[in-house]
Every structure is written in structure tokens, then in C-alpha cells.
C-alpha positions in Angstrom: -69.8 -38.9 -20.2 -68.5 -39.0 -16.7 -67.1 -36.5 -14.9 -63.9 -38.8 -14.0 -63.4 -38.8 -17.7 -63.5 -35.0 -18.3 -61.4 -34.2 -15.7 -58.3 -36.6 -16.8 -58.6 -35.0 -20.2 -59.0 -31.6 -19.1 -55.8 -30.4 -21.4 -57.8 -32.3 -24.7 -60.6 -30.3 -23.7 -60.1 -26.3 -22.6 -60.7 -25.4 -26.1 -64.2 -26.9 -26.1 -64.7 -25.3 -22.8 -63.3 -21.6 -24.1 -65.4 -22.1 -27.0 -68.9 -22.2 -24.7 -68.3 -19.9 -22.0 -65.5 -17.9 -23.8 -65.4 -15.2 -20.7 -63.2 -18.4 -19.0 -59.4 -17.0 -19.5 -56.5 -19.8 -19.9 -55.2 -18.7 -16.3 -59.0 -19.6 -15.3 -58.9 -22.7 -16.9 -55.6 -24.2 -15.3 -57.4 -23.0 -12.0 -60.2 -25.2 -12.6 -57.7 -28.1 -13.6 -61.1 -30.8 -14.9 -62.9 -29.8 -11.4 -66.6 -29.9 -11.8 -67.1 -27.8 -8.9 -64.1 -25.6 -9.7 -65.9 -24.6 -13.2 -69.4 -24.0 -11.5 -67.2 -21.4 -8.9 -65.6 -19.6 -11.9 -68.7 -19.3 -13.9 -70.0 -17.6 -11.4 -67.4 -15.0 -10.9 -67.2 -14.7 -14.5 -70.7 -14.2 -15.5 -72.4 -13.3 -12.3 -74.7 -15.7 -12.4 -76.2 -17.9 -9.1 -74.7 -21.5 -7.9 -77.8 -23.2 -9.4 -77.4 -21.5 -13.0 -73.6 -22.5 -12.9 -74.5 -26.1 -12.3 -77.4 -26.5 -14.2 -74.7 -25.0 -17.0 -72.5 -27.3 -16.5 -74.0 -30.6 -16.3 -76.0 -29.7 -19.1 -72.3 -28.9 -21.3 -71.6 -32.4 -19.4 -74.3 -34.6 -21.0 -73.3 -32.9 -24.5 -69.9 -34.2 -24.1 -69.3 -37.2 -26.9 -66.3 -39.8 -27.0 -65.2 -38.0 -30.1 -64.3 -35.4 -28.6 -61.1 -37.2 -27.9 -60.0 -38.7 -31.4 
């Protein structure tokens, strides 16, 4: 799923996102707002790991995204 996609259901999908990295807060969530980048930054704070890890993380969480996640 695209990016573009994510972020204009961001709301539909916090929960998903709490539920893998569930260090994430809802304060750190409304921060991040859908923004790929935004995510990477806070997953870093959060868990201490580097830039590349974060990505990797997420774009990896990205390609597991499914349509059905919105039904």
C-alpha cells in the first residue's frame, strides 16, 4: 500500500501502529499525524535504535499493510 494511503487514514490506523511498536504513546501518534518520516524520528527516540533500523521498520510494517485494514 502507498504511503499517500496510510497517511489519509492515519485515525483508522493508530491502533495497528500501537499494536507493533506499542512504546508509541497516543500523544506520539498525533505527532506523527500518517508522516512516514515522522514515525521513523519517533521510533527512534522511542526505542533507541539508528535512522536505518527505523526505516527499514517501517517500510517493512508498510508492505504488510492490506486494503482490509480499512473495512
Amino acid at each position: 500500500m502507498n504511503w499517500d494511503r496510510i497517511e489519509g487514514n492515519w485515525k483508522q490506523l493508530k491502533g495497528r501502529v500501537q499494536a507493533q511498536w506499542g512504546k508509541l504513546t497516543d500523544d506520539d501518534l498525533d505527532v506523527i499525524n500518517g508522516k512516514q518520516e515522522q514515525l521513523a524520528g519517533v521510533l527512534q527516540e522511542r526505542y533507541g535504535m539508528a535512522k536505518d533500523e527505523a526505516e527499514k521498520q517501517v517500510k517493512e510494517w508498510q508492505s504488510k499493510s492490506q486494503d482490509s485494514w480499512f473495512n
